[in-house]
C-alpha positions in Angstrom: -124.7 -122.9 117.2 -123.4 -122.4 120.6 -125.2 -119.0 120.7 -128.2 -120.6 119.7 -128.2 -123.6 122.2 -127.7 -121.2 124.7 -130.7 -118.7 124.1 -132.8 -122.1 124.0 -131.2 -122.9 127.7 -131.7 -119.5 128.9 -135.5 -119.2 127.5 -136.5 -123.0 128.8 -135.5 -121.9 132.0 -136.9 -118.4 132.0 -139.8 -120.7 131.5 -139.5 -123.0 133.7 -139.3 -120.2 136.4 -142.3 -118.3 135.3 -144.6 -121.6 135.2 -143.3 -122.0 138.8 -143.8 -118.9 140.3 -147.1 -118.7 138.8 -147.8 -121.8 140.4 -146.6 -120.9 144.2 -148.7 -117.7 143.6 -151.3 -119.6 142.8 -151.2 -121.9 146.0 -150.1 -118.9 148.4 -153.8 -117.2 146.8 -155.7 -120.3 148.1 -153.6 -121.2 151.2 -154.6 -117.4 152.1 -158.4 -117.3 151.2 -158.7 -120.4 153.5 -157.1 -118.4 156.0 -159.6 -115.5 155.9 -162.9 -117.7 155.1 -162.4 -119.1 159.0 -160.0 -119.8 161.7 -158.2 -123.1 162.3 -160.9 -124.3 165.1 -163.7 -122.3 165.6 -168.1 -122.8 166.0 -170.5 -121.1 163.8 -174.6 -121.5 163.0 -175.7 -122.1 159.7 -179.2 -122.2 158.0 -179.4 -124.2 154.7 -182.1 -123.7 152.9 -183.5 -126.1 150.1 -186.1 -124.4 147.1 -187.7 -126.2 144.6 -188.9 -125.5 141.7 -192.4 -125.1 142.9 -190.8 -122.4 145.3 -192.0 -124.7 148.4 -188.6 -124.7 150.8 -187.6 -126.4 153.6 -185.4 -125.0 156.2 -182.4 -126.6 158.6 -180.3 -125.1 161.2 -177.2 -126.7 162.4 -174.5 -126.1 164.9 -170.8 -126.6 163.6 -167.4 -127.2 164.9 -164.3 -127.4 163.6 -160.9 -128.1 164.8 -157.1 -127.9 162.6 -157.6 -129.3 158.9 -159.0 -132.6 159.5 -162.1 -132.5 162.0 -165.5 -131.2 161.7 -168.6 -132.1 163.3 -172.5 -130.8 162.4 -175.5 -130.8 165.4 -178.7 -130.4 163.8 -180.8 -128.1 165.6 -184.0 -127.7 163.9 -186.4 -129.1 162.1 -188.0 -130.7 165.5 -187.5 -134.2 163.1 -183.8 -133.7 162.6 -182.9 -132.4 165.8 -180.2 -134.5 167.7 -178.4 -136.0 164.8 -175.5 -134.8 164.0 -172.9 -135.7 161.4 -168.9 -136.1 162.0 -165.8 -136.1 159.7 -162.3 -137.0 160.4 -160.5 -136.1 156.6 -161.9 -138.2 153.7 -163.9 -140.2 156.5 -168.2 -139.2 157.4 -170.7 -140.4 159.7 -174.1 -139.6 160.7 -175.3 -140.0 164.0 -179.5 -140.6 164.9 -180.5 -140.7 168.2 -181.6 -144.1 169.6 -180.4 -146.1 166.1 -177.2 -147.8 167.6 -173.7 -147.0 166.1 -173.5 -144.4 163.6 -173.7 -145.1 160.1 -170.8 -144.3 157.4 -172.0 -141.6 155.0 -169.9 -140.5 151.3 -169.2 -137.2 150.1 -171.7 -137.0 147.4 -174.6 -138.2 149.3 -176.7 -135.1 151.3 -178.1 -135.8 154.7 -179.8 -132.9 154.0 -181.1 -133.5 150.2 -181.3 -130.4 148.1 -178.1 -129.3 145.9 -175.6 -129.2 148.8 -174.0 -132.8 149.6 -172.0 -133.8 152.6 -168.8 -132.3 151.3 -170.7 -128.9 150.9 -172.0 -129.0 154.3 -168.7 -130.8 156.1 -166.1 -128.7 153.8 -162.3 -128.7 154.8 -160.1 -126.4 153.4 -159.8 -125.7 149.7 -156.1 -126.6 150.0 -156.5 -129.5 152.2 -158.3 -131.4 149.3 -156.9 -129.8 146.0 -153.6 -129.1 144.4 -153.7 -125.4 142.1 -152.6 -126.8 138.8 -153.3 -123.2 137.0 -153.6 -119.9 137.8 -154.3 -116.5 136.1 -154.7 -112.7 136.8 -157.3 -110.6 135.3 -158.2 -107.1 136.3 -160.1 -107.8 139.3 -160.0 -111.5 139.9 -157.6 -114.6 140.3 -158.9 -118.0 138.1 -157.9 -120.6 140.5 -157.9 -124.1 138.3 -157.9 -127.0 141.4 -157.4 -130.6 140.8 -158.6 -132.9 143.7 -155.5 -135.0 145.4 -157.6 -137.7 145.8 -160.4 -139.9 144.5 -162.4 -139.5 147.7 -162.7 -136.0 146.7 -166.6 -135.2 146.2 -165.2 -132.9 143.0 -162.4 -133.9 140.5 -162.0 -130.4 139.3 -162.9 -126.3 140.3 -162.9 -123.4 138.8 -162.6 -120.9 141.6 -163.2 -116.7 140.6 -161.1 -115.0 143.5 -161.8 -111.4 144.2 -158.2 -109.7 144.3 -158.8 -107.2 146.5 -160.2 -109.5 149.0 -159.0 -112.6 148.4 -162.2 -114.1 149.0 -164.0 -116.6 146.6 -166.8 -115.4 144.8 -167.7 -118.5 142.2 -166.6 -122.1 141.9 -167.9 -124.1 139.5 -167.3 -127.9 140.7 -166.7 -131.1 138.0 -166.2 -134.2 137.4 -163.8 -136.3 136.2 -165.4 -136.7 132.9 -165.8 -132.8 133.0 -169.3 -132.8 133.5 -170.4 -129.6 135.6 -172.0 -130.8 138.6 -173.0 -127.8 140.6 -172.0 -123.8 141.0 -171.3 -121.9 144.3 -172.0 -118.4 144.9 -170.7 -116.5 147.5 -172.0 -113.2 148.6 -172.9 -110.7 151.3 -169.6 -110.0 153.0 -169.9 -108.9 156.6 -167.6 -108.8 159.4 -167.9 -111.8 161.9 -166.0 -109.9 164.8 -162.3 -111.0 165.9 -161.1 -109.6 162.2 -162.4 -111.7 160.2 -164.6 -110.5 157.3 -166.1 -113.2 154.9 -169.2 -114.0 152.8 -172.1 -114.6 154.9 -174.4 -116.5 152.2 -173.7 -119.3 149.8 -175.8 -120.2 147.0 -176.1 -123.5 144.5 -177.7 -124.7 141.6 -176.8 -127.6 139.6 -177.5 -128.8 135.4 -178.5 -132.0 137.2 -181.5 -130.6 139.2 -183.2 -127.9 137.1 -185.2 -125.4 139.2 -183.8 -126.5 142.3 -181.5 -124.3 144.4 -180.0 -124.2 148.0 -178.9 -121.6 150.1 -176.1 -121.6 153.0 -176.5 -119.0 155.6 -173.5 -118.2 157.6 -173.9 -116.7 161.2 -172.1 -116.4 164.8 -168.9 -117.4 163.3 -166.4 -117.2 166.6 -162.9 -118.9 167.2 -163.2 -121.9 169.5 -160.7 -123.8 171.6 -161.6 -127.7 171.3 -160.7 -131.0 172.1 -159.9 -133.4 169.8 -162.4 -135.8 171.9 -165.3 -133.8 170.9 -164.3 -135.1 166.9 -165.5 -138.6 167.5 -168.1 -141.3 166.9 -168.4 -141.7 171.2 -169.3 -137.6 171.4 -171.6 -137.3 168.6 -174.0 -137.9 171.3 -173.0 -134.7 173.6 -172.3 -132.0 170.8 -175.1 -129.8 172.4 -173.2 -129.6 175.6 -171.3 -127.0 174.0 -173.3 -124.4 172.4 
């Protein structure tokens, strides 16, 4: 009997210690492709591009900035009827800033100030492990299945399914849910160049969603640079003066 309580020690901890280290791999695997996807504070250009199903598109450039795991602000600089706003967030917290309309105006997650697929929490992302916890994770012969629950409610996704290349340790899908488990959108990352400095990334990010048949957007990724900032450039006072630093 002892013999036999023992081996049921011995195995429940063998176990216990196999769920955990599977678990720390798992976070070390997203703590890592956060690392390599962009530097702690850095400026980039993006163009996202919304198609629908007609194939009529409509095109946006913005300026970013991004500072530590918290800040991140977004200078529209094209269409001509855009340009000047810019949009701001400080963690779970957005804004969106229009010239000559007074204070700027709180914005959520799941709202898009640039409709299309892509919402504010697309366009203003932190990093993956900022915002989610890896509650599974498993090997296959090229890829890492990240399972990520969302530490909070404020979260625009409850749930991801991130593919990880293993070689790379780059993402390559995530599908995104909600708490009821409905899929919400896909991402596809593609087209890895190198962005100079080291860092070597996808360059193009795609979406479609169930909930918008025939519509798609695409983010382009470009001038990607590491950028010492201050943390007065990350609030509602600067929106105004973001240009002064391209």
């Amino acid at each position: 009997m002892k013999n036999k309580l023992s081996a049921c020690v011995i195995a429940a901890i063998l176990m216990f210690v196999h769920t955990t280290a599977l678990a720390l791999d798992g976070d070390a695997i997203l703590e890592e492709l956060d690392r390599r996807m962009q530097p702690e504070s850095y400026e980039m250009y993006r163009k996202l591009i919304n198609v629908e199903p007609d194939g009529r598109s409509r095109e946006f450039v913005l300026y970013t900035l991004k500072k530590g795991q918290d800040k991140m602000v977004a200078l529209f600089l094209s269409p001509a009827s855009e340009k000047g706003r810019a949009t701001l967030r400080l963690g779970d917290n957005m804004w969106l800033y229009i010239p000559n309309v007074g204070r700027p105006i709180r914005i959520t997650s799941l709202q898009s100030v640039v409709g299309g697929v892509f919402n504010n929490s697309d366009i203003l992302r932190l990093d993956f492990s900022v915002e989610y916890d890896v509650r599974g994770a498993t090997e296959q012969e090229d890829t890492y299945l990240l399972d990520l629950q969302a530490k909070t409610s404020a979260v625009a996704y409850d749930h991801l399914h991130m593919v990880v290349d293993k070689a790379t340790l780059l993402p390559i899908t995530i599908d995104c849910y909600a708490a009821s488990g409905m899929l919400i959108k896909t991402l596809r990352y593609s087209a890895i160049k190198e962005f100079g400095d080291g860092m070597v990334r996808p360059s193009v990010l795609e979406t479609d969603s169930p909930l918008y048949q025939g519509y798609k957007s695409v983010m382009l990724f470009a001038g990607l640079e590491k950028k010492e900032l201050a943390d007065e450039v990350f609030t509602l006072d600067y929106l105004s003066r973001i240009d002064e630093l391209r």
